[in-house]
LOVEXTI-208640 format. One record per residue: residue in three letters; residue number from 1; x, y, z of N, C-alpha, C in turn. Coordinates in nm, 3 decimals. Layout:
# LOVEXTI-208640
PT	residuo	num	n_east	n_north	n_up	ca_east	ca_north	ca_up	c_east	c_north	c_up
PT	ALA	NUM	X	Y	Z	X	Y	Z	X	Y	Z;
...
# end
This chain:
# LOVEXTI-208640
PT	residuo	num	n_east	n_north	n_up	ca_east	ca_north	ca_up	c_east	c_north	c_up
PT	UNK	1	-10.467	6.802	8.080	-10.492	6.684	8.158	-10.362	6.608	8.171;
PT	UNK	2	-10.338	6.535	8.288	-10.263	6.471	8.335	-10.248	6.352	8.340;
PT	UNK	3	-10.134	6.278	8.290	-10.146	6.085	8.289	-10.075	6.065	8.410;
PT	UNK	4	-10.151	5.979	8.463	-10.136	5.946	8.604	-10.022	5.842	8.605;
PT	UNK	5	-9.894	5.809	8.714	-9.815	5.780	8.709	-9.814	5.625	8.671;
PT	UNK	6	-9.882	5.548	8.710	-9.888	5.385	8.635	-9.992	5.409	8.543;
PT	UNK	7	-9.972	5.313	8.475	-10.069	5.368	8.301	-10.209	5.280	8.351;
PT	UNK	8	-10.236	5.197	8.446	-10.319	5.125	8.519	-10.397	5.281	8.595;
PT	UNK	9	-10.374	5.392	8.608	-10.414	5.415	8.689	-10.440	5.565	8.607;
PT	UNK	10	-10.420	5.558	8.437	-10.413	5.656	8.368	-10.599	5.717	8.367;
PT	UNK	11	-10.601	5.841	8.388	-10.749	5.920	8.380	-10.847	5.900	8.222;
PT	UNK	12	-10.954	5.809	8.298	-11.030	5.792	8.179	-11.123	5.892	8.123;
PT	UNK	13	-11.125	5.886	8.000	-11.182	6.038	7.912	-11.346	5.959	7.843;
PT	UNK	14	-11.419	6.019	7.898	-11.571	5.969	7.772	-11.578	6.115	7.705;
PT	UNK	15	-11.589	6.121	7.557	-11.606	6.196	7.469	-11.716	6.174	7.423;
PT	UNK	16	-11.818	6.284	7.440	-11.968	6.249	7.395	-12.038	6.302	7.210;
PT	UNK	17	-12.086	6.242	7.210	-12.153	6.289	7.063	-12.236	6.342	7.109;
PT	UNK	18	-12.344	6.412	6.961	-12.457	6.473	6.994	-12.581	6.390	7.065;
PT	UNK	19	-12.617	6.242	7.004	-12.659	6.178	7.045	-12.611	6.158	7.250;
PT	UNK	20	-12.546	6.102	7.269	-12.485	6.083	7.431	-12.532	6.247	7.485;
PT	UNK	21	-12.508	6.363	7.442	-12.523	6.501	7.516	-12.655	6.527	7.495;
PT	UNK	22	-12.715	6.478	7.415	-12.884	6.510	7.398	-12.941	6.414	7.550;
PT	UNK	23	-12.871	6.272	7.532	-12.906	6.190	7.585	-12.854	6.232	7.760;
PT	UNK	24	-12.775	6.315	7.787	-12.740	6.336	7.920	-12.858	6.464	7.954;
PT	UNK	25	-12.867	6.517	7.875	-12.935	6.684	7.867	-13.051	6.587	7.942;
PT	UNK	26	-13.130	6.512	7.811	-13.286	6.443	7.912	-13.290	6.342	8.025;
PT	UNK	27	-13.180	6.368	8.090	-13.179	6.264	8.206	-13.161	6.109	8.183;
PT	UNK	28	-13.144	6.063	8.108	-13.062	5.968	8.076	-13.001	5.910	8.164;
PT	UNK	29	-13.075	5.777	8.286	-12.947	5.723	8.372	-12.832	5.711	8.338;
PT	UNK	30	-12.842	5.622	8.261	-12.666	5.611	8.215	-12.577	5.728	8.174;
PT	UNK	31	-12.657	5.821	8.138	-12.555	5.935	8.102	-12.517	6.031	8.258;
PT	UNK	32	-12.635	6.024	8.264	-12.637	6.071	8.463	-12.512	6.006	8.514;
PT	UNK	33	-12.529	5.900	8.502	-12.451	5.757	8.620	-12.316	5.845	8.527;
PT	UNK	34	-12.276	5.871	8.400	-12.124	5.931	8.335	-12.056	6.071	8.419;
PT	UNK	35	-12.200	6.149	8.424	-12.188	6.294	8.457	-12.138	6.293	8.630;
PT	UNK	36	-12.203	6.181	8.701	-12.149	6.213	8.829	-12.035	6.138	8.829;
PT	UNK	37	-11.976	6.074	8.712	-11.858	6.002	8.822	-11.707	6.100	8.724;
PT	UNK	38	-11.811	6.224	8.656	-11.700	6.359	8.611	-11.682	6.405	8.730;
PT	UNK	39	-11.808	6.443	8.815	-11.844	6.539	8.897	-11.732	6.483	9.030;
PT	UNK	40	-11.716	6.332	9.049	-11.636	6.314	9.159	-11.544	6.287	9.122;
PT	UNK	41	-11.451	6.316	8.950	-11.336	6.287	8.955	-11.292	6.156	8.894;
PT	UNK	42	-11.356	6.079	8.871	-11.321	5.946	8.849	-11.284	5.966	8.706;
PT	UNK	43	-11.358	6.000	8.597	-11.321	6.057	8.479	-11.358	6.180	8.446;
PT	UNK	44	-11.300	6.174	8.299	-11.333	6.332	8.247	-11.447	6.335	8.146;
PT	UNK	45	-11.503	6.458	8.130	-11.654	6.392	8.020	-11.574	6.515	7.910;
PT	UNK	46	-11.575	6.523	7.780	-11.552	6.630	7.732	-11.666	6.584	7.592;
PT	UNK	47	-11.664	6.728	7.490	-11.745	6.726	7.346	-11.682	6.845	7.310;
PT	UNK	48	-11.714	6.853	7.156	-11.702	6.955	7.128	-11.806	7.101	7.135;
PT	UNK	49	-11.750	7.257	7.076	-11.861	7.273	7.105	-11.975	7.285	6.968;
PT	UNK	50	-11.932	7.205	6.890	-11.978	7.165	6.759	-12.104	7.124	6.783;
PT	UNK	51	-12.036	7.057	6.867	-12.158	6.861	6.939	-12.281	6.992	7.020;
PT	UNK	52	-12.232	7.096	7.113	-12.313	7.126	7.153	-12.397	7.218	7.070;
PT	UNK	53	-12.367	7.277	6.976	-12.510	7.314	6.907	-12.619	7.245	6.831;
PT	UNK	54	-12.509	7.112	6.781	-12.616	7.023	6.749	-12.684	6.938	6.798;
PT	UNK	55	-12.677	6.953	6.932	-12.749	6.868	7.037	-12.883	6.971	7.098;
PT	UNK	56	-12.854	7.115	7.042	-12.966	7.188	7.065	-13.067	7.178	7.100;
PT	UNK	57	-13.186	7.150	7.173	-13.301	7.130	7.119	-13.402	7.238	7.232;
PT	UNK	58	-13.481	7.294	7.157	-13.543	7.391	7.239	-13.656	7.351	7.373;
PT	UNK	59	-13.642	7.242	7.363	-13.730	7.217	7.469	-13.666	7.184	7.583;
PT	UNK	60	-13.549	7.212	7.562	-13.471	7.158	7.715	-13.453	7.305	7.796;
PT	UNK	61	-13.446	7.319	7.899	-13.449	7.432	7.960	-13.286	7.459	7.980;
PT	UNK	62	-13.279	7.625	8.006	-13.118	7.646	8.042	-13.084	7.591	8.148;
PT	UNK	63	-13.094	7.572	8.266	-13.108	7.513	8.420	-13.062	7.417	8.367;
PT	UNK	64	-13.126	7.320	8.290	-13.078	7.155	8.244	-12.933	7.173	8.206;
PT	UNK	65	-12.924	7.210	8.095	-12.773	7.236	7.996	-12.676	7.316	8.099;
PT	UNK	66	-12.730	7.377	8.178	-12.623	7.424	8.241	-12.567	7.347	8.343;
PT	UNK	67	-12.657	7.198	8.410	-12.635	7.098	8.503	-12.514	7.043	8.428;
PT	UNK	68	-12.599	6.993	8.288	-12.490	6.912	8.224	-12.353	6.951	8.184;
PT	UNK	69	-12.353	7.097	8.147	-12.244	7.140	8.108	-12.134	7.162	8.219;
PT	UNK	70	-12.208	7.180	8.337	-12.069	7.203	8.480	-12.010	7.085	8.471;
PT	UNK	71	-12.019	6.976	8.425	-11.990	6.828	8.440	-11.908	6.788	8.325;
PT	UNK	72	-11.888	6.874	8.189	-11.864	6.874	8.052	-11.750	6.962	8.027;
PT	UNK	73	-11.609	6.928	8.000	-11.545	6.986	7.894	-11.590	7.020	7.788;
PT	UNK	74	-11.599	7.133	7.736	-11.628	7.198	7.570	-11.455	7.173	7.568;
PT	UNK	75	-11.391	7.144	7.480	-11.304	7.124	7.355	-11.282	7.297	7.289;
PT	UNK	76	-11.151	7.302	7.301	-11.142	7.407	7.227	-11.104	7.409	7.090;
PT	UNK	77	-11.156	7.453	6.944	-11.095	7.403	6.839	-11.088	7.522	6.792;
PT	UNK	78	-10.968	7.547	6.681	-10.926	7.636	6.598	-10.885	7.560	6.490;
PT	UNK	79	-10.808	7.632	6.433	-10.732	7.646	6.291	-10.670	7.463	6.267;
PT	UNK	80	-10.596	7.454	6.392	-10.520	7.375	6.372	-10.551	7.190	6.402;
PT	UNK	81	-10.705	7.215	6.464	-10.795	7.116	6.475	-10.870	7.122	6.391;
PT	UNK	82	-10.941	7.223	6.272	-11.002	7.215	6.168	-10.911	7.111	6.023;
PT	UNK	83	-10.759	7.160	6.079	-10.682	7.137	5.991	-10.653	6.968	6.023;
PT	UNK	84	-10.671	6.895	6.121	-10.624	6.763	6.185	-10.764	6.706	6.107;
PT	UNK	85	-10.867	6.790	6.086	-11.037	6.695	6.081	-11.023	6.690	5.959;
PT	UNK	86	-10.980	6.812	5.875	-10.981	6.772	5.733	-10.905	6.676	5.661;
PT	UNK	87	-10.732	6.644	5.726	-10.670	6.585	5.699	-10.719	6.378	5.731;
PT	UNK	88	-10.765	6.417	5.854	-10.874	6.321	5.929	-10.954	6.223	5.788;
PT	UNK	89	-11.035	6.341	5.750	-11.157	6.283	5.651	-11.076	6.270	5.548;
PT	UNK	90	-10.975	6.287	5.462	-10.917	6.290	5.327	-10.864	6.155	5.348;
PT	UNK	91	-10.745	6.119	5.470	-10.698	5.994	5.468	-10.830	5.897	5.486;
PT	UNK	92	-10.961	5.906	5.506	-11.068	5.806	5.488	-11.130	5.765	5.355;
PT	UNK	93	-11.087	5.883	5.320	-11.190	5.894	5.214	-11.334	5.992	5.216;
PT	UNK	94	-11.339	6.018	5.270	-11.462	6.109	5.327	-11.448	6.283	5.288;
PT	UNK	95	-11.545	6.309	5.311	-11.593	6.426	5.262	-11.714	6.501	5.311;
PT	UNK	96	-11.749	6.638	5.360	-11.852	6.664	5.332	-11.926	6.705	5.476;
PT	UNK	97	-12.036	6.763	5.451	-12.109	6.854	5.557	-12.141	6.692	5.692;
PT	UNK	98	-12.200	6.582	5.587	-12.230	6.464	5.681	-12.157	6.396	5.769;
PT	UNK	99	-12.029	6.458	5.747	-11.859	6.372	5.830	-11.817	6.483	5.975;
PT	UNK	100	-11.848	6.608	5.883	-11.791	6.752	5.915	-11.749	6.735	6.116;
PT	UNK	101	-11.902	6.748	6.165	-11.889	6.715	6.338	-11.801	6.585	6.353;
PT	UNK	102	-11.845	6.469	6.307	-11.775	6.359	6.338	-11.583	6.347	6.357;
PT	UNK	103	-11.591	6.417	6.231	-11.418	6.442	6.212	-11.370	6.551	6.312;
PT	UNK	104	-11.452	6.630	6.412	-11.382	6.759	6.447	-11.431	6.659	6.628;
PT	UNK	105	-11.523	6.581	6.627	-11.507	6.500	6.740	-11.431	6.417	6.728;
PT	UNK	106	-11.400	6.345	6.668	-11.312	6.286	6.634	-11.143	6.326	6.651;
PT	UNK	107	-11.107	6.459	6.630	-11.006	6.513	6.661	-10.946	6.587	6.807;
PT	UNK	108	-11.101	6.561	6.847	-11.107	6.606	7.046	-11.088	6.455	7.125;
PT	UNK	109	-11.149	6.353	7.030	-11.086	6.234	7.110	-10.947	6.214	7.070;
PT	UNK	110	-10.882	6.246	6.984	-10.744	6.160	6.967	-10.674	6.302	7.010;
PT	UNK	111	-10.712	6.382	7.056	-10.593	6.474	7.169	-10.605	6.452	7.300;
PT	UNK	112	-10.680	6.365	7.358	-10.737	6.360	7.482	-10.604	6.254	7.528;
PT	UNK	113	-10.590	6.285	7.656	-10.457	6.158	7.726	-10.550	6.088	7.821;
PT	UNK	114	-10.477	5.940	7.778	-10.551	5.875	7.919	-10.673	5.749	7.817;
PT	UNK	115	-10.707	5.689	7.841	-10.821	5.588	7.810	-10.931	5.632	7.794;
PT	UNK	116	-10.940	5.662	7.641	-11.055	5.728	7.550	-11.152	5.648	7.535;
PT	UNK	117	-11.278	5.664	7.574	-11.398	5.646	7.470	-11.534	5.725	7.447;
PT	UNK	118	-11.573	5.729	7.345	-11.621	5.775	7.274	-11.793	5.731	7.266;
PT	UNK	119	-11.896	5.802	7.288	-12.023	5.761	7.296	-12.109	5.803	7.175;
PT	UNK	120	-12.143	5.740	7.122	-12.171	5.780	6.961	-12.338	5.712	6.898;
PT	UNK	121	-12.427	5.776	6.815	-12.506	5.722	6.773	-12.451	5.623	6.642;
PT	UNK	122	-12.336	5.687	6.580	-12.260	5.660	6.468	-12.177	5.586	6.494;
PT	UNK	123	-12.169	5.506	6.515	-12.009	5.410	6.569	-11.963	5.363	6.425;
PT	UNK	124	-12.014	5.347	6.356	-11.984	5.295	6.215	-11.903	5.445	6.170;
PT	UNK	125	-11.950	5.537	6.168	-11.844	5.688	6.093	-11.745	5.662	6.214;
PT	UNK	126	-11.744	5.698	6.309	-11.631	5.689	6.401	-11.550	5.617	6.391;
PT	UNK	127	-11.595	5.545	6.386	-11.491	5.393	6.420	-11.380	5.407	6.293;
PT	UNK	128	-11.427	5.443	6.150	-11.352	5.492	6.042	-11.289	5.585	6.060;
PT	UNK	129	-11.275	5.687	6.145	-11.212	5.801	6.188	-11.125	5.755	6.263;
PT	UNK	130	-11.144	5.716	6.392	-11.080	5.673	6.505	-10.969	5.621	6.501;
PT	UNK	131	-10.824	5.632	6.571	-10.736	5.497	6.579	-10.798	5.384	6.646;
PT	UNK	132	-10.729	5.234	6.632	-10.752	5.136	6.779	-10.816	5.188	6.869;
PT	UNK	133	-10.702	5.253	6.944	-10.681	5.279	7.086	-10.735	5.334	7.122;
PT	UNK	134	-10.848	5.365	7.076	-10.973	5.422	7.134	-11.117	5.402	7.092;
PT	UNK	135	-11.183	5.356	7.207	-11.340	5.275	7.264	-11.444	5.364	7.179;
PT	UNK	136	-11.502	5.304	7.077	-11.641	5.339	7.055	-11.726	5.267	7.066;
PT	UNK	137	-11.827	5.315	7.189	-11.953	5.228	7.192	-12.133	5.331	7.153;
PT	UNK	138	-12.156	5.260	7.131	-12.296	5.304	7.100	-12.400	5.335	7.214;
PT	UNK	139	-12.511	5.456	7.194	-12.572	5.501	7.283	-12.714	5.477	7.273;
# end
């Protein structure tokens, strides 16, 4: 991704949790109203694909997830983003299977360029993860 030449005019990023991608999956205006203004460009939607298995839920049909997902960055993580989440949770203090997604979303928002935020059921873990400079609001 690309930062647009005045920082006024830099590409805004929403990074979704499981909560926000469950919540786009069931039609969710507001998550709708997020997904089309990916779809025309205005911003970028990304998650991990952490977020997407735990947003699973069998009653949603493939047709659905696959609407949402044309509209969705998956995040690619390896070695060296496992290694940013762990380092992530140690400087918190944190630990553990209950942090685990948070810290590896957490590490897809602070690589992202451009005016981050973050849609979260957890804004309280996040927000402990997070730098400043980047928006967590609740879903």
């Amino acid at each position: 991704m690309k930062k647009r030449g005045n920082p006024a005019e830099q590409l805004r990023v929403f990074v979704l949790d499981c909560e926000a991608l469950s919540l786009a999956v069931r039609g969710d205006r507001m998550m709708k109203t997020r997904l089309d203004m990916a779809a025309s460009g205005e911003v970028e939607v990304v998650t991990s694909p952490l977020t997407l298995v735990e947003a699973y839920d069998g009653r949603t049909t493939e047709q659905r997830w696959g609407w949402v997902l044309s509209r969705v960055r998956v995040a690619e993580l390896g070695r060296n983003e496992g290694r940013q989440a762990r380092r992530l949770l140690a400087g918190c203090g944190l630990h553990g299977h209950k942090y685990a997604i948070d810290a590896m979303l957490a590490v897809v928002a602070m690589n992202q360029d451009g005016q981050v935020t973050v849609f979260t059921s957890d804004v309280d873990d996040l927000e402990q993860l997070l730098p400043p400079r980047i928006v967590v609001r609740k879903v």
